[in-house]
DRENDO-1510 file (C-alpha; in Angstrom, 1 decimal, always signed):
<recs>
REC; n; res; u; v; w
REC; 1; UNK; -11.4; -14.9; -0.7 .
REC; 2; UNK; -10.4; -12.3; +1.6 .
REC; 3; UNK; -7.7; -13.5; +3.2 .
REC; 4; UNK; -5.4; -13.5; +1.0 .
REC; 5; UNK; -6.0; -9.9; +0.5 .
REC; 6; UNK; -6.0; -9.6; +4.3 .
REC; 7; UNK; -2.5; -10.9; +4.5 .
REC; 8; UNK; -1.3; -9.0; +1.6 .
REC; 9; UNK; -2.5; -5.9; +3.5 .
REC; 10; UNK; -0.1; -6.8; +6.5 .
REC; 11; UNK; +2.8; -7.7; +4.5 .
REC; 12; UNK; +3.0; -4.1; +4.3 .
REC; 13; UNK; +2.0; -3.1; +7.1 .
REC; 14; UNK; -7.2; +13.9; +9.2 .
REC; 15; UNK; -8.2; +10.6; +11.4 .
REC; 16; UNK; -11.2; +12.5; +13.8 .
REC; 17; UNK; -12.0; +11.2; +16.9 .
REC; 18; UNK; -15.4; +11.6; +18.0 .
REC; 19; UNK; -16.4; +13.9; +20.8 .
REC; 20; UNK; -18.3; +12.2; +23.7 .
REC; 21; UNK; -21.5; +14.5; +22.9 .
REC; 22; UNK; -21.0; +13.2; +18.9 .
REC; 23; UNK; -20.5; +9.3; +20.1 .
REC; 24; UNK; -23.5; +9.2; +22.3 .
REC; 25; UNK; -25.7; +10.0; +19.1 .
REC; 26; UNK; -24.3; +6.9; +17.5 .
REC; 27; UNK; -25.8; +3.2; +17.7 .
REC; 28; UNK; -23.4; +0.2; +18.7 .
REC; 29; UNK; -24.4; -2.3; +15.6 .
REC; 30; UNK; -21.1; -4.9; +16.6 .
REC; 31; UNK; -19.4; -5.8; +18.8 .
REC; 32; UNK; -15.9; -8.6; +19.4 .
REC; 33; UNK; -15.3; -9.5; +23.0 .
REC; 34; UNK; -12.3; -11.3; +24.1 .
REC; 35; UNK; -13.1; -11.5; +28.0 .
REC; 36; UNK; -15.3; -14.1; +27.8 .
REC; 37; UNK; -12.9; -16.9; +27.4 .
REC; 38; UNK; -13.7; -20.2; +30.2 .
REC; 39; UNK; -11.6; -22.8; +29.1 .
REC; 40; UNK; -10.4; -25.3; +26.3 .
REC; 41; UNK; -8.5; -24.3; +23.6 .
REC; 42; UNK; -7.6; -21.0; +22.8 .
REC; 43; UNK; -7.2; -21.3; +18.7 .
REC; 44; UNK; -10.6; -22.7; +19.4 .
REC; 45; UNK; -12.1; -20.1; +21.1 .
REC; 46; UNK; -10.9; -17.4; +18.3 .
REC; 47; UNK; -11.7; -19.6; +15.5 .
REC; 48; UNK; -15.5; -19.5; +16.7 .
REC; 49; UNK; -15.4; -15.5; +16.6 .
REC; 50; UNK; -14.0; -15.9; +13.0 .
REC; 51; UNK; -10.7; -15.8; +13.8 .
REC; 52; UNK; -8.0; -17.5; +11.1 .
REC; 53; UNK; -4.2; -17.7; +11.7 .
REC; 54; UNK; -1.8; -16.5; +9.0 .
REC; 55; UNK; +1.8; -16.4; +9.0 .
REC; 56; UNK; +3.6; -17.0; +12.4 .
REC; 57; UNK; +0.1; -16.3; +14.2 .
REC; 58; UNK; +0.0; -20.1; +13.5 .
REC; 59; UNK; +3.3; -20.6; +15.3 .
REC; 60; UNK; +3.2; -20.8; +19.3 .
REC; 61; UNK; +7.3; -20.2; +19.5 .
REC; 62; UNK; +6.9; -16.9; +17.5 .
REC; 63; UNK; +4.0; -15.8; +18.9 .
REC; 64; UNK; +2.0; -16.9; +22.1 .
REC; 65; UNK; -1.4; -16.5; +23.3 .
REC; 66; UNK; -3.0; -15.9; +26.6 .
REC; 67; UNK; -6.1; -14.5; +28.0 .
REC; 68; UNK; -6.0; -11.8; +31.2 .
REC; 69; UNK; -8.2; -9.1; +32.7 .
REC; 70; UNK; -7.7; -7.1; +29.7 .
REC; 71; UNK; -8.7; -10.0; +27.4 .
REC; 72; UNK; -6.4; -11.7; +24.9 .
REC; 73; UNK; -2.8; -11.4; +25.2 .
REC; 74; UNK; -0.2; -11.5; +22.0 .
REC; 75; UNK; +3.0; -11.7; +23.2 .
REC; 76; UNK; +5.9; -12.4; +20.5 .
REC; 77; UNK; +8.8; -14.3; +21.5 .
REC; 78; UNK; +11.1; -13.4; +18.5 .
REC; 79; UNK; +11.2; -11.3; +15.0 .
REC; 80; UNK; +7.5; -12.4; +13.9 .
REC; 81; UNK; +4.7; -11.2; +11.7 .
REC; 82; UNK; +1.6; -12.2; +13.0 .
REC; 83; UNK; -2.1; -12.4; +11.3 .
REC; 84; UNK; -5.6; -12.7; +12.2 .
REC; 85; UNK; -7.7; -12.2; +9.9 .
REC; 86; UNK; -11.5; -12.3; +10.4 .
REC; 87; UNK; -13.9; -12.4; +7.0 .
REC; 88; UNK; -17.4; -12.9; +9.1 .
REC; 89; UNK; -17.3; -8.9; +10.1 .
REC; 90; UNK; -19.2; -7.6; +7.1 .
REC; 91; UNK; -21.3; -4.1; +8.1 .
REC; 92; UNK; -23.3; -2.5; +5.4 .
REC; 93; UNK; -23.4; +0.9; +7.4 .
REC; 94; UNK; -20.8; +2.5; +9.9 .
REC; 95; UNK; -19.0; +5.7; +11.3 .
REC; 96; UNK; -16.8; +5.0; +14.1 .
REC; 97; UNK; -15.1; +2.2; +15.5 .
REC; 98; UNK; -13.5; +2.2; +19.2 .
REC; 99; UNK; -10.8; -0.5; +20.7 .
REC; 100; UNK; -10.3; -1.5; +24.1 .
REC; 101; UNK; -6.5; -2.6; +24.3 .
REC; 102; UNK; -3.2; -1.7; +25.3 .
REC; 103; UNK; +0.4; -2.2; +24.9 .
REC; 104; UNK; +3.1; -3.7; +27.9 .
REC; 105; UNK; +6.3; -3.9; +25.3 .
REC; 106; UNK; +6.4; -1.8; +21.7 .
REC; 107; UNK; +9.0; -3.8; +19.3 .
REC; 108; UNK; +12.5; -2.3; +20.1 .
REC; 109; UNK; +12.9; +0.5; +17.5 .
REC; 110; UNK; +9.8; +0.7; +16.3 .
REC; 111; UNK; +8.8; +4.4; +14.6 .
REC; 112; UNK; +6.8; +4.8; +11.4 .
REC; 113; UNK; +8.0; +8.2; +11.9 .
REC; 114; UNK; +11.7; +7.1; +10.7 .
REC; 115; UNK; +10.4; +4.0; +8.3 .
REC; 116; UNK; +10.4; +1.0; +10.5 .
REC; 117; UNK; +6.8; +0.2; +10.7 .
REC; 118; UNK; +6.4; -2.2; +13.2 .
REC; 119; UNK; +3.8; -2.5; +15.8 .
REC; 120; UNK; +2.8; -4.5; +19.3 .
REC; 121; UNK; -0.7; -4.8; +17.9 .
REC; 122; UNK; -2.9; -3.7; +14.8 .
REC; 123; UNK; -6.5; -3.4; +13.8 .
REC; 124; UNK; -6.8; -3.7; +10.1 .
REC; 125; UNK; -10.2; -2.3; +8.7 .
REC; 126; UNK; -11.0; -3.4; +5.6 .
REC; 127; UNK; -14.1; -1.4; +3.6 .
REC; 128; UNK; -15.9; -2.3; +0.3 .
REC; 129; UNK; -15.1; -4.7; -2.2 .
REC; 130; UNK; -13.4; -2.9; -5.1 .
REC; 131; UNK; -9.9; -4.4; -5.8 .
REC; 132; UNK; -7.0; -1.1; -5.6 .
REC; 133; UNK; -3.4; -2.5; -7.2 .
REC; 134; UNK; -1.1; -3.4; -4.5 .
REC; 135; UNK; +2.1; -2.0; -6.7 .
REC; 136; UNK; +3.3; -5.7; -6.9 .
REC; 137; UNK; +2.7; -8.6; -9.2 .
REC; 138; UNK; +3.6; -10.5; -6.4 .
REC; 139; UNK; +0.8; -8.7; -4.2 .
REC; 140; UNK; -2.6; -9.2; -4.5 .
REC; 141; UNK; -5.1; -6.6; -4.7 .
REC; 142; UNK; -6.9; -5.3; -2.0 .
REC; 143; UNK; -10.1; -3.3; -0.8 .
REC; 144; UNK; -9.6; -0.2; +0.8 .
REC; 145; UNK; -8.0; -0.3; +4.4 .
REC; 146; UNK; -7.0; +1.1; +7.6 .
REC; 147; UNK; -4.6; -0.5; +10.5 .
REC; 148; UNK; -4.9; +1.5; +13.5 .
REC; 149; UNK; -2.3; +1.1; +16.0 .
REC; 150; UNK; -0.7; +1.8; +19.3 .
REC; 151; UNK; +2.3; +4.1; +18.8 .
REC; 152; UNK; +5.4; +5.1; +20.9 .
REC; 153; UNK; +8.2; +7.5; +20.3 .
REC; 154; UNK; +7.7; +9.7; +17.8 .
REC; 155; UNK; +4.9; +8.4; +15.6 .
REC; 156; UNK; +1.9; +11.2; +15.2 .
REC; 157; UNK; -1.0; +10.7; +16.5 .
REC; 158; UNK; -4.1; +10.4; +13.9 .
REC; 159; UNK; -1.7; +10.9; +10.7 .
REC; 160; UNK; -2.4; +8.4; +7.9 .
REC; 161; UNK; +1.1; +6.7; +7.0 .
REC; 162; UNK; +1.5; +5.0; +3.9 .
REC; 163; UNK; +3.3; +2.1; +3.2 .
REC; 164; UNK; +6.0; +0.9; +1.0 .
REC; 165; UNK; +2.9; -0.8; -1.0 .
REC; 166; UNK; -0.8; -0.1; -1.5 .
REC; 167; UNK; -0.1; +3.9; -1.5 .
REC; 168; UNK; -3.5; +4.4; -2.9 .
REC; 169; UNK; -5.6; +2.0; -1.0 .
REC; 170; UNK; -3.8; +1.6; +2.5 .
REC; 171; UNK; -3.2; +3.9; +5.4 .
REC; 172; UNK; -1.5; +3.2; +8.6 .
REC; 173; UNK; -2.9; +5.5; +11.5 .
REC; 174; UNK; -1.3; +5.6; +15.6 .
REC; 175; UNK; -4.6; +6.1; +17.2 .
REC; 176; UNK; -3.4; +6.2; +21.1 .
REC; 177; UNK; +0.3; +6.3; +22.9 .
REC; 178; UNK; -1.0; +5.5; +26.5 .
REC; 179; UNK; +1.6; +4.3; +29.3 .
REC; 180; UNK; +2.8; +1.0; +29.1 .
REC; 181; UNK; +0.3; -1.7; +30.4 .
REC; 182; UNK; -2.5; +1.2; +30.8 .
REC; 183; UNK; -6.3; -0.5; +29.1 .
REC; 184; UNK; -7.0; +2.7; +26.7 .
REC; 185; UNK; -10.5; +3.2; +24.5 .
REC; 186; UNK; -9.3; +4.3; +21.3 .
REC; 187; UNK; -12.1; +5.7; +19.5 .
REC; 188; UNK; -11.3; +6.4; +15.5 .
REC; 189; UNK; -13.5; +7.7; +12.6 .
REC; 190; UNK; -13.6; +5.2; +10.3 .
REC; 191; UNK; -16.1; +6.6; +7.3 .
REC; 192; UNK; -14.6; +10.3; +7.6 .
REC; 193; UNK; -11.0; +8.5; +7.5 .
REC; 194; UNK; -12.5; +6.9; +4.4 .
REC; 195; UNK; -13.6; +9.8; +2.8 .
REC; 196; UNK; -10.6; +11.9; +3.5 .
REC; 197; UNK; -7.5; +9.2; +2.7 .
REC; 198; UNK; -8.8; +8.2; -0.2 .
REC; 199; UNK; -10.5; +11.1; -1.6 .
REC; 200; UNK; -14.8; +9.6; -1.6 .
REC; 201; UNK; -17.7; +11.5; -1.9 .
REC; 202; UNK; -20.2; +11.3; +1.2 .
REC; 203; UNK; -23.0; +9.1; -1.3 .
REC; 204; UNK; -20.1; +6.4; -2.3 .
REC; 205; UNK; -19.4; +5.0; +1.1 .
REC; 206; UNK; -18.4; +1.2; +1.5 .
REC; 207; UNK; -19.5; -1.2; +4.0 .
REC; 208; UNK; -16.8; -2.8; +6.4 .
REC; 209; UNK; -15.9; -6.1; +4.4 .
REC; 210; UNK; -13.4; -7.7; +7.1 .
REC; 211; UNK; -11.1; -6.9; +9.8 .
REC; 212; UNK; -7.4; -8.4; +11.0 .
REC; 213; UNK; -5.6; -7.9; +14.1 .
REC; 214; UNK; -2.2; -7.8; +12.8 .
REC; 215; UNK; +1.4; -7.3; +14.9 .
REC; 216; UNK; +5.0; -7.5; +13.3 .
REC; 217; UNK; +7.9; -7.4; +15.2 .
REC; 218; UNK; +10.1; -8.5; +12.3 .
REC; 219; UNK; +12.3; -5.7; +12.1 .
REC; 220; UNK; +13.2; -4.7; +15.5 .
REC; 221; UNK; +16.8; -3.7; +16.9 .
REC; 222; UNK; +16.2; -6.3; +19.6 .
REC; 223; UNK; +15.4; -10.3; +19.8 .
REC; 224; UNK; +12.0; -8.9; +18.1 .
REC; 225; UNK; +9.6; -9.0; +21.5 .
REC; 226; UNK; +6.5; -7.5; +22.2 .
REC; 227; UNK; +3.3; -7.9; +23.9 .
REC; 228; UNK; -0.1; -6.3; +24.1 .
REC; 229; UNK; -3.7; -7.0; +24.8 .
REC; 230; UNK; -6.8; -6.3; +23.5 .
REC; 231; UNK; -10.3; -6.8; +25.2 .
REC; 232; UNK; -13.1; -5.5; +22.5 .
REC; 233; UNK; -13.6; -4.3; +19.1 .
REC; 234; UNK; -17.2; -2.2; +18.7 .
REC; 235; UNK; -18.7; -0.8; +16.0 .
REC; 236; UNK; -20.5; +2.3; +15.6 .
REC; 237; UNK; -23.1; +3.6; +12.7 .
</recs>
């Protein structure tokens, strides 16, 4: 059921982070690895962490896959917009969520700053279950969400973007803007995000209802190629 949502959510594709003193008080309650691969096929090995392929995620000429020493690789080989989503993360009680990942190649022109919202990777956070309008008949609804991302240029760091659709249930946030190629632990305040984008009370928080790593590359001012890695997704409550 949520997928479709999940795509939807790409189509259209004050953040805290935590101190170390405030994330040592937390408890790790999940956790996605993606060093762990051995052999066989990749699609397999994603498909068994819950991993589906939407859009030109399913296509191998748009965008490739690989596994390295910082985990799984996404490297697009043209103009492509790229979805995994994942419906088996469901979390009835969480703060903070960190990424290890990194970025070798941003799309060429990329800058949510001026309007072109593209991105060499995305982590899509989808919490609670109530349906927001997407602005579109053409659009399904979706739960609240946030897609944290890797910025360069001028993006800000940790200011909630909104999107052409889903202006009252979607925010776009650049978490980190390390050196090319550099692993990076970006560490992101989901629940105060939560509260503070979309204007909740502390006693009507959601649980985590899915997640998506998302990239598109469709509207760069080059051949449309990026790459970037990511190595885990963890959970904090």
């Amino acid at each position: 059921m949520l997928r479709s949502l999940l795509v939807a959510a790409v189509l259209l594709v004050s953040a805290n982070l935590f101190s170390t003193a405030e994330a040592a008080e937390e408890k790790l309650i999940y956790s996605i690895t993606f060093s762990d691969y051995e052999e066989g096929s990749l699609e397999a090995w994603l498909l068994a962490k819950g991993f589906q392929f939407e859009r030109d995620a399913k296509r191998r000429n748009l965008i490739d896959l690989d596994v390295g020493d910082n985990g799984l690789v996404l490297n697009t080989q043209r103009k492509a917009l790229g979805l995994f989503p994942n419906e088996s993360v469901n979390l009835d009680n969480f703060t903070a969520v960190e990424i290890d990942w990194g970025v070798t190649k941003h799309p060429s022109g990329a800058s949510y700053e001026q309007g072109v919202r593209n991105e060499a990777i995305m982590l899509i956070v989808f919490m609670g279950d109530e349906r927001q309008p997407s602005g579109s008949i053409f659009i399904p609804d979706s739960p609240y969400f946030v897609g944290l991302f890797i910025c360069s240029g001028d993006d800000r760091i940790n200011h909630p973007y909104v999107g052409s659709y889903f202006k009252k249930s979607g925010r776009y946030v650049c978490v980190d803007q390390p050196d090319l190629g550099t692993l990076t632990t970006s560490r992101f305040s989901l629940i105060d995000a939560y509260r503070e984008y979309f204007d909740k009370e502390n006693d009507d928080d959601p649980g985590v209802s899915g997640i998506a790593l998302a990239l598109d590359t469709k509207n760069a001012s080059d051949q449309g190629i990026a790459r970037a890695f990511v190595k885990e997704i963890r959970f904090y409550k």
